[in-house]
N, C-alpha and C positions, 0 to 999 in steps of 0.2 A: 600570619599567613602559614597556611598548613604546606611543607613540603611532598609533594609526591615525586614516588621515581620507579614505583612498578605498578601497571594497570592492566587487567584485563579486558578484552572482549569480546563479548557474545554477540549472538541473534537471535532473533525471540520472534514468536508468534509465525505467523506464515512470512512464506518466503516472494521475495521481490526481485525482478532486476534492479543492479546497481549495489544489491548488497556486498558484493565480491568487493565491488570497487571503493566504499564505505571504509569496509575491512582494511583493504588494502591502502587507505589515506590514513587510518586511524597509526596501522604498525608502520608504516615508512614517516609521519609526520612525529609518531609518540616516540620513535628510537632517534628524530631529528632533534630531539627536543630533549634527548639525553634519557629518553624511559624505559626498563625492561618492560618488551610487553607481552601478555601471554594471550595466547586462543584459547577460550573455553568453548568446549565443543556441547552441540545440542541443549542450548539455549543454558535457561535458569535448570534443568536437569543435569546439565554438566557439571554446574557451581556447584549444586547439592553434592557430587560427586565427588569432585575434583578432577573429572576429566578437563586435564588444560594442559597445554603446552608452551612453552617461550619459542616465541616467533622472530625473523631477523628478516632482514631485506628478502632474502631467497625466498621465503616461506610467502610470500605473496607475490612472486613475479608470475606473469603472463594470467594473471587472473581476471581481470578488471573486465573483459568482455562475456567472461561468464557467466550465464543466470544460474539464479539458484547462490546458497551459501556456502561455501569452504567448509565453515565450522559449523554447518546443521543447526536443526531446530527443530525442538520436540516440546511436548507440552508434557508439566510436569503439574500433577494433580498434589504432591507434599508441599511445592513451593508455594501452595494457593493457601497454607495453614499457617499459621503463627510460628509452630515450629517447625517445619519447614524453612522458615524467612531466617530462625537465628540459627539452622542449622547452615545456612547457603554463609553469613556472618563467619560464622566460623572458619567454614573452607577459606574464604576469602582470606581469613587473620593466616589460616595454615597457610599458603601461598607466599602471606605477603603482600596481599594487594593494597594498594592507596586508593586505588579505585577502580571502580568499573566501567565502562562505556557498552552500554544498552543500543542496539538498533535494530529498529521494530514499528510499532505504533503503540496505537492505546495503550493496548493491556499489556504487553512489555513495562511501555511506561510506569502504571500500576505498580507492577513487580519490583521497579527501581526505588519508586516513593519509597514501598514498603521495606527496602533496602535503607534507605537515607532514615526512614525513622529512627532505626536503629542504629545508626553509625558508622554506614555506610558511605564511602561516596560514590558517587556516580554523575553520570552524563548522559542523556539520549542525543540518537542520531534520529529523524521519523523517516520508514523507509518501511510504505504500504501501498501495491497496487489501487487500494481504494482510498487514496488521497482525503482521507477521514480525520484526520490526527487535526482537534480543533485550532491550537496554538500554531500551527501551520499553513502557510499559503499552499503550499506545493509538499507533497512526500514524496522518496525517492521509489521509482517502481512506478509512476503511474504514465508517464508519459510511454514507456514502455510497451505496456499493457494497453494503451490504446491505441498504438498502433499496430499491435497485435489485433486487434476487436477490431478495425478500420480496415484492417487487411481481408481479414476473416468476412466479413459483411461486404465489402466488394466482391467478393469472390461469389459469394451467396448471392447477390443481385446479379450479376451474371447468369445465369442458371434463372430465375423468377422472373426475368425478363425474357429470354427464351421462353418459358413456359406459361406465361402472364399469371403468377401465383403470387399471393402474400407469405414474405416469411419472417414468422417470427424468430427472433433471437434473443437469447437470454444471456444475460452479460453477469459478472460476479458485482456483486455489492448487497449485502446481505439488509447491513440498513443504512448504507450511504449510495446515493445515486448518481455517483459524479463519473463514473466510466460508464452508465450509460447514457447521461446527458448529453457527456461530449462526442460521444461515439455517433448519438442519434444526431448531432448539428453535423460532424465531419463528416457523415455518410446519408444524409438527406432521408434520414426513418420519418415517416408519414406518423408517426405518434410513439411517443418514449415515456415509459413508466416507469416512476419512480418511488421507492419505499416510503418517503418521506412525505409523500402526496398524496399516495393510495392513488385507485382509477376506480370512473365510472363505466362497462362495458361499452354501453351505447355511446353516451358524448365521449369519451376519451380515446377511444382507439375506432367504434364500427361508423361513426360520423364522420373522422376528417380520411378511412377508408374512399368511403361511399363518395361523398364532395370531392375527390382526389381523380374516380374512374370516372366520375360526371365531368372531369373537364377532361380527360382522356388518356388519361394514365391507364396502365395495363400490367403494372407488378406492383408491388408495395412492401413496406420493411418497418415493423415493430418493433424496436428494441426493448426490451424489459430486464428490471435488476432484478437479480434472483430470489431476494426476498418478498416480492412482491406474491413469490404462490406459482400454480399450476401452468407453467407456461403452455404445454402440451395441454389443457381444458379451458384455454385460451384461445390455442388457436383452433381447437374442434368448434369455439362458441363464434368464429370470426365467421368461418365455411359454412357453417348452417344459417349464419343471418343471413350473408351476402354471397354465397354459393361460390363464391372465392375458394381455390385450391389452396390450404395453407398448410405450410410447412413448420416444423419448429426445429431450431437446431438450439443446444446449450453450448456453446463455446468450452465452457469446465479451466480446469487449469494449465490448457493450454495459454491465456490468457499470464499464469506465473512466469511462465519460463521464457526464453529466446535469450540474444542480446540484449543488454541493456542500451537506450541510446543515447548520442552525446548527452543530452540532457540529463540522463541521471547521470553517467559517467561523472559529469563537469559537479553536478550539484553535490553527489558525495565526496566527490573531491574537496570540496567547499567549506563542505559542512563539517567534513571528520579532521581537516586542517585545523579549523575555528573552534573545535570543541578541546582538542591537542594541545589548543594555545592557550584557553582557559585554564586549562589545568596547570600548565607550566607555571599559571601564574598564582594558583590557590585559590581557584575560582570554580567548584564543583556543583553538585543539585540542580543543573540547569539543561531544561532540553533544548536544544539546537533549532531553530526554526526559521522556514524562507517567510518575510514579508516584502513584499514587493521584488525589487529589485537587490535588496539587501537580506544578509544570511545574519538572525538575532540569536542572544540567549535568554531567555525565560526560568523564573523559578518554575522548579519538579512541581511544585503544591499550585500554585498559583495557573501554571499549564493545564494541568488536569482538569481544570476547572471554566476551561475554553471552552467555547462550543463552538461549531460551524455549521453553516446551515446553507442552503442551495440557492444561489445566484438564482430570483424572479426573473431579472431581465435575462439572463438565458435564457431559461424555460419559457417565455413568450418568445426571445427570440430562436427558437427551435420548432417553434407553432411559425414561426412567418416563414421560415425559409421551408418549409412542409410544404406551402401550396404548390 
């Protein structure tokens, strides 16, 4: 059993609500547990650096309801090369560290393997608005984010129902559709497009339109993931079939930021306790992941190698509760 007793960590990739609070279980649970811990600031760019600091109770009080990260995060186009990866080694030996704890998603993830190849250890927390990270039920940031989108899209239906107009709105998920699946069931969208599905203009969005004002509806609401494409020659293509006024709004990253809510609060609480405890015990490479009810550890190699893919019975049932 390998002892550890000083660890850093980062944030990596885009920023989440709930990361604050991550952070903040990682250094008050890692210093419970008897570990010097240090903040590396702006992600795998900081390692390369050595921008990092030792952190102590103080250093994360009153954060937890913060979005956004304490310690940034930047993308770093050296740490994506070979050397790069045993340049980041290095700092890490300079330091002193036993290990790292990663929180991020995927391609964080990525960055830590390619850490652990080399001799590295490390941990992931997953903590991504688009709830993507396959080895994972749940990532920290998305419950968040959807109630930012739920917000946001009531407020928009207000205004299309004054005015009886269709509006589209374009949610983040570049090629995961899970903020706007959930957005479109929570907020009653008459059709939700998703990257992993594609759309057909006519059947997918200008058909359950048209069936919708046939039984006497008089606004309507799109959701679409942003990788889907042109939302704005989406909605020009909605108004010219059905002579529907439509609007498009893109939410953008607004969607990152706010409060985090209890949910992720509680879940990174959870999660960066249980990763703390691992280590305590010489038990490193493993990313942290919600299944069901229960908070697991998985091998780094073996996670990566997860997929996820998008609940059918949602997606019908998002068509039924549409009529």
């Amino acid at each position: 059993m390998d002892e550890i007793k000083r660890i850093g960590v980062l944030t990596s990739g885009g920023d989440a609500p709930g990361m604050n609070a991550a952070i903040r279980g990682v250094v008050r649970s890692g210093i419970y547990n008897g570990f010097t811990v240090y903040g590396i600031r702006r992600g795998y760019e900081g390692l390369l650096k050595g921008d990092m600091t030792e952190m102590n109770l103080r250093s994360v009080s009153d954060i937890m309801a913060r979005g956004g990260t304490i310690l940034q995060t930047a993308r770093s186009d050296e740490f994506n090369t070979p050397e790069g990866v045993q340049r980041a080694k290095t700092m890490a030996e300079v330091f002193r560290l036993d290990a790292v704890v990663v929180i991020g998603g995927d391609g964080s993830f990525r960055g830590a393997r390619d850490l652990s190849r080399i001799g590295v250890k490390v941990m992931g927390i997953p903590a991504t608005i688009d709830n993507d990270v396959g080895c994972s039920d749940y990532t920290i940031g998305f419950d968040t984010a959807l109630n930012t989108v739920t917000d946001a899209i009531d407020k928009i239906k207000d205004t299309a129902h004054s005015h009886e107009r269709c509006s589209v709105v374009e949610v983040m998920g570049r090629d995961a559709g899970y903020i706007a699946l959930h957005a479109g069931i929570a907020n009653g969208a008459e059709a939700v497009i998703l990257p992993e599905k594609g759309f057909e203009l006519n059947a997918d969005i200008i058909k359950p339109i048209i069936d919708c004002r046939n039984r006497g509806k008089h606004h309507y609401v799109v959701v679409i993931a942003e990788g889907i494409g042109d939302s704005a020659q989406i909605a020009k293509d909605i108004n010219a079939i059905t002579g529907i006024k439509t609007t498009t709004t893109i939410l953008g990253h607004i969607q990152r930021g706010g409060k985090p809510s209890v949910r992720d609060r509680v879940t990174a609480g959870l999660m960066s306790v249980y990763a703390t405890g691992l280590l305590k015990k010489g038990v490193y490479n493993r990313i942290i992941a919600s299944k069901g009810d229960d908070i697991v550890d998985i091998d780094i190699e073996e996670a990566l190698e997860m997929k996820k893919t998008i609940d059918e019975e949602m997606i019908t049932t998002s068509k039924i509760l549409s009529l």
